[in-house]
C-alpha positions in Angstrom: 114.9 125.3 91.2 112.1 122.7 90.7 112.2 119.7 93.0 112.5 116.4 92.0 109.7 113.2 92.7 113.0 112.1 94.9 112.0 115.4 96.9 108.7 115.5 96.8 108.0 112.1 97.7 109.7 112.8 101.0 113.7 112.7 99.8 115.9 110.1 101.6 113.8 109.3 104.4 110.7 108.5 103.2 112.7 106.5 99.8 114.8 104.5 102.0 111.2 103.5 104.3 109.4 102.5 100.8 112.5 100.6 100.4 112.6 98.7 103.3 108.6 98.1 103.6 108.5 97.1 100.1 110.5 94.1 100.3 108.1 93.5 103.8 105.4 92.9 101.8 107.1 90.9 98.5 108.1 88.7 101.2 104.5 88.0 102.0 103.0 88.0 98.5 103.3 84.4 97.3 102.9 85.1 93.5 106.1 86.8 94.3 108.1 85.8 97.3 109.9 82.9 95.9 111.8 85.0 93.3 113.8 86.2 97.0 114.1 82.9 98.2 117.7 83.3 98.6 118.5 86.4 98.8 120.0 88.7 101.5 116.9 91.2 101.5 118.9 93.8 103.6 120.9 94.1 101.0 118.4 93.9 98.1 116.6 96.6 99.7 119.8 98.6 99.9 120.3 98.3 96.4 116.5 99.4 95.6 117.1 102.3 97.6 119.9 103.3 95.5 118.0 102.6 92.2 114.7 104.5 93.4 116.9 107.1 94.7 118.8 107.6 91.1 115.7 107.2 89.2 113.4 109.9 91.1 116.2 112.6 90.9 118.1 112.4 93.8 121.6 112.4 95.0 122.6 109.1 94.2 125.9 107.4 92.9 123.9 104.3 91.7 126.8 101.5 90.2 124.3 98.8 90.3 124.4 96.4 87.1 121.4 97.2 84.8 118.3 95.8 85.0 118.6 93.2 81.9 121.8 92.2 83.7 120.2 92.3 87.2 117.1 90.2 86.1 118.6 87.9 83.5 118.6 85.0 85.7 115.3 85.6 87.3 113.5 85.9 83.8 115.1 82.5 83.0 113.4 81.0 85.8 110.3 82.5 84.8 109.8 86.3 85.9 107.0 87.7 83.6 104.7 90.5 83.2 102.1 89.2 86.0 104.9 89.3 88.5 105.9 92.8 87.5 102.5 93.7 88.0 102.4 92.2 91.4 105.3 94.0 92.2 103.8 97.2 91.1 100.9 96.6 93.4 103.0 95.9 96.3 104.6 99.7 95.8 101.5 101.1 95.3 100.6 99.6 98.6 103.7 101.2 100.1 102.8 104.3 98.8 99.0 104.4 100.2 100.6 103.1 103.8 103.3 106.2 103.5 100.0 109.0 102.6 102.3 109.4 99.6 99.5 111.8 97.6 98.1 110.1 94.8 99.2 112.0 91.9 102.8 111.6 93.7 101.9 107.8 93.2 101.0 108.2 90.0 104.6 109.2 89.1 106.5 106.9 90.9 104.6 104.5 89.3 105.3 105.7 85.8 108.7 105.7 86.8 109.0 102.2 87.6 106.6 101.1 84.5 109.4 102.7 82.5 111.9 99.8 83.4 109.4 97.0 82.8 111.2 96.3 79.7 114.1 96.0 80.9 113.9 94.2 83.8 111.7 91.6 81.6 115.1 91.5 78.9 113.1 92.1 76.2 
């Protein structure tokens, strides 16, 4: 059986680190940050975990809302294509700290690009 990007990134582990050191540096990126400002970032990060997990091919139950319904509100106040980009940069960061290999980046990457779309409600 071929294994998933969920598996050969590293599985639950190394998804639920990326998670949790992803939101580490958000919270220091200031074109960024402020879209957090009030949320509970344990719990934020739980949720990514969850998404990451589901979309990478992993065992995952994911019952989050969707990501037009997730981000609604946060394209409203203004979330646009240069803050999904910052975002991307601040994985890809993740990624290189984790000696994920780089076509491994690549596809995580891709992954996420996928759901730009989507999380921009368009």
């Amino acid at each position: 059986m071929a294994q998933t990007l969920y598996d050969e990134i590293g599985g639950k582990n190394a998804v639920e680190l990326a998670s949790i050191k992803l939101y580490y540096h958000i919270l220091e990126d200031d074109r960024i940050n402020h879209f957090f400002k009030d949320v509970d970032i344990k719990k934020q990060s739980i949720k990514m975990n969850a998404f990451l997990t589901y979309i990478f091919g992993g065992p995952s139950l994911y019952t989050g809302r969707n990501m037009r319904k997730s981000h609604k509100s946060v394209v409203e106040r203004g979330l646009n294509d240069a803050h999904v980009d910052a975002m991307l940069e601040n994985v890809h960061t993740v990624l290189n700290e984790m000696e994920i290999a780089p076509e491994l980046q690549k596809q995580v990457l891709a992954k996420l690009e996928k759901h730009r779309d989507d999380v921009l409600c368009r």
